[in-house]
N, C-alpha and C positions, 0 to 999 in steps of 0.2 A: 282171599276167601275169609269171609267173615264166619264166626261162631256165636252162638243164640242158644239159651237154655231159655224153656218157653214153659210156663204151667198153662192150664187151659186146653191145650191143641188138641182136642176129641171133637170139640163142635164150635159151633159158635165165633165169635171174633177170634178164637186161639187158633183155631181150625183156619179162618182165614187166612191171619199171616203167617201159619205154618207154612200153605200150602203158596203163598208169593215171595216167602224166603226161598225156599227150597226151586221154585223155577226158576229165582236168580242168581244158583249156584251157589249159597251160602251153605253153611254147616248145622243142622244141629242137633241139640240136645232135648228129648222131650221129657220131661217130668211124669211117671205115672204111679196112683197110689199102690197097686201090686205087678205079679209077676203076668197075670193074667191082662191089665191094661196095657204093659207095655207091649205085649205081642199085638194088641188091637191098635195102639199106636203108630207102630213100625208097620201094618201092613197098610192103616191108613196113609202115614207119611213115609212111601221107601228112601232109604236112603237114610234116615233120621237114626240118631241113636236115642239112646232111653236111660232114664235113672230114674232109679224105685224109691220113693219116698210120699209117705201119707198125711197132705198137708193137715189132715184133721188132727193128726199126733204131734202137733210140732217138736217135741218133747226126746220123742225119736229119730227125728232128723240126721243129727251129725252122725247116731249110731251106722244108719241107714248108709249114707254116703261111705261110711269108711270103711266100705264092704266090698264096697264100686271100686273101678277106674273112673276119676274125674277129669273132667277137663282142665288143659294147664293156663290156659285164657281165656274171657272171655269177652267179646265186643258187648254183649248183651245178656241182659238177665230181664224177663217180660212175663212180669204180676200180671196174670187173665186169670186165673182159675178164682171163683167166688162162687158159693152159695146161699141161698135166702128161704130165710121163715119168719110169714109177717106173720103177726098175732098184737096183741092188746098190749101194755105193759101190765095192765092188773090180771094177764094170763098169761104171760111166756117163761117160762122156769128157767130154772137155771142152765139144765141140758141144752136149752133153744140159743141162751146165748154164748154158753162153751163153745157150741157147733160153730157158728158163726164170726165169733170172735178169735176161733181158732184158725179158721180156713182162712176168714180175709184179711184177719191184722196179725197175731202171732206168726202163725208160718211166711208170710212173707218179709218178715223183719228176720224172723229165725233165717233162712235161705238167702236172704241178702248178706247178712252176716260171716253166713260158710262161705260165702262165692265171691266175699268183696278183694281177697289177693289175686285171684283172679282177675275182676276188673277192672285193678287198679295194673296191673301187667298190660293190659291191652289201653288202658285207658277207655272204661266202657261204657255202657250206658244204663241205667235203671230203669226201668220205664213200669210204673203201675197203672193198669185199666182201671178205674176208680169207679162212679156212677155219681151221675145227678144226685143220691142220696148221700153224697158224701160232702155237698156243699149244703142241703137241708134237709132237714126229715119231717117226712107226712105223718098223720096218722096210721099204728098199726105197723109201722115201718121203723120202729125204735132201733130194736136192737142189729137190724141191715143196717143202718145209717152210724150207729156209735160203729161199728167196725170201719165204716169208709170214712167215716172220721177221724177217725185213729190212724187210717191208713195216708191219709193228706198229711195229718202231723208228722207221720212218720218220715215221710217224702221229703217235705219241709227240711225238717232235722236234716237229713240224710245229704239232702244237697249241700248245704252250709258244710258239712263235716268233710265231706269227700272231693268241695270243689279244690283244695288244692292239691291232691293225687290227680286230678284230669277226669275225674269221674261223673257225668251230666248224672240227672235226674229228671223225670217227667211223670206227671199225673196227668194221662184223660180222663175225663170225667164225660162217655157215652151218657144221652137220656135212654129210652127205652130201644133195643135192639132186638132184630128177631131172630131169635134164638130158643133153645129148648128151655134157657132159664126163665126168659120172657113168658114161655107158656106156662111153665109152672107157678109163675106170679099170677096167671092172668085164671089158672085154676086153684088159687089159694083165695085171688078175692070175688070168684064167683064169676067171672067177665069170660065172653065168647074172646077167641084169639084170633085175630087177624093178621098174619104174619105182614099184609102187604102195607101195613098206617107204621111199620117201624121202621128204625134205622134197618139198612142191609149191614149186613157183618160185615162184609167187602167194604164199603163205606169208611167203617172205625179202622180199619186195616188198611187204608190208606193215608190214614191223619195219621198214623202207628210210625206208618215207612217213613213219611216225609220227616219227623222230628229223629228218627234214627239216621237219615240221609241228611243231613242239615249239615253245614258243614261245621269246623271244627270254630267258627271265631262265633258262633250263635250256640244259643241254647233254648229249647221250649221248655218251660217251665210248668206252666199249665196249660190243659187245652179243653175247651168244654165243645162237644158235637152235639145236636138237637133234631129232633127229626123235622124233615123239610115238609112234610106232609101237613 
């Protein structure tokens, strides 16, 4: 039985392969910002355990965990949780990119860090959900796209450091998915939401399984998914 600490797992791509780990008898661990989500978590994913930590604080992280029981292994650690505020650069302050830069690059560096004896025990996997904006950025999309960019460097780094501990690394890079974060974009720039022109989360959570499933003489490095529509 495998073990997976998972950010993200409430909706969306996290939510998907929460819910395909867990019906192929894996283990895991779900990340949530208070005491309140993790109860929403746990009754969403039974079976699932939980660790309280608020990726917008990274700051508080280790505090956070050494409060916990952690886990003494782990096969996986799976960057999904992101959120986004597009704006101008000649209007998004400083708070717009704190938020952002906290959630998608700091804390996931922070959390790979506390968790890396761990996956060096199991010899485990990394794996960050990344976004199309993390290979270019649009207009309006600045400071989303400096965080996924930061978050590809980080990946990068990360692999080169940890390949001779046994430790893979992977960046997907989904285009747009439909998801609650997709709607929130699609109500920041004004646009009606068509959950059915986007990737299916089921979808990303299949390109997810397969580079975790790959066997041990291969490595995915990167993976970009696009919608077929």
């Amino acid at each position: 039985m495998s073990t997976h600490l998972i950010t993200g797992a409430g909706s969306g791509i996290g939510a998907a392969v929460a819910r395909r780990l867990t019906e192929r008898g894996d283990e895991l661990v779900l990340l949530a910002r208070d005491a309140g989500r993790a109860k929403e978590l746990a009754a969403l994913h039974p079976g699932a355990r939980t660790l309280v930590g608020d990726l917008s604080n990274p700051d508080r992280l280790s505090w956070a965990f050494g409060q916990q029981p952690m886990p003494e292994r782990l096969d996986s650690l799976l960057h999904i949780a992101g959120v986004v505020e597009l704006g101008r650069v000649g209007e998004l302050t400083p708070k717009a990119w704190h938020f952002q830069l906290n959630a998608n690059l700091i804390a996931p560096a922070e959390l790979t860090r506390l968790m890396l004896p761990q996956l060096r025990v199991a010899q485990g996997h990394v794996l960050f959900v990344n976004s199309g904006a993390g290979l270019s950025a649009s207009p309006e999309w600045s400071a989303y796209a400096a965080s996924k960019h930061g978050l590809k460097a980080l990946a990068d780094s990360l692999r080169h450091e940890e390949h001779e501990n046994g430790v893979r690394v992977t960046s997907v890079y989904p285009g747009r998915t439909a998801s609650p974060m997709q709607a929130k974009v699609h109500q920041q720039e004004g646009k009606e939401y068509d959950a059915s022109r986007w990737i299916d989360p089921e979808s990303v959570a299949t390109t997810i399984l397969m580079a975790l499933d790959l066997p041990r003489d291969a490595e995915v490095n990167d993976l970009t998914v696009r919608p077929g529509r």
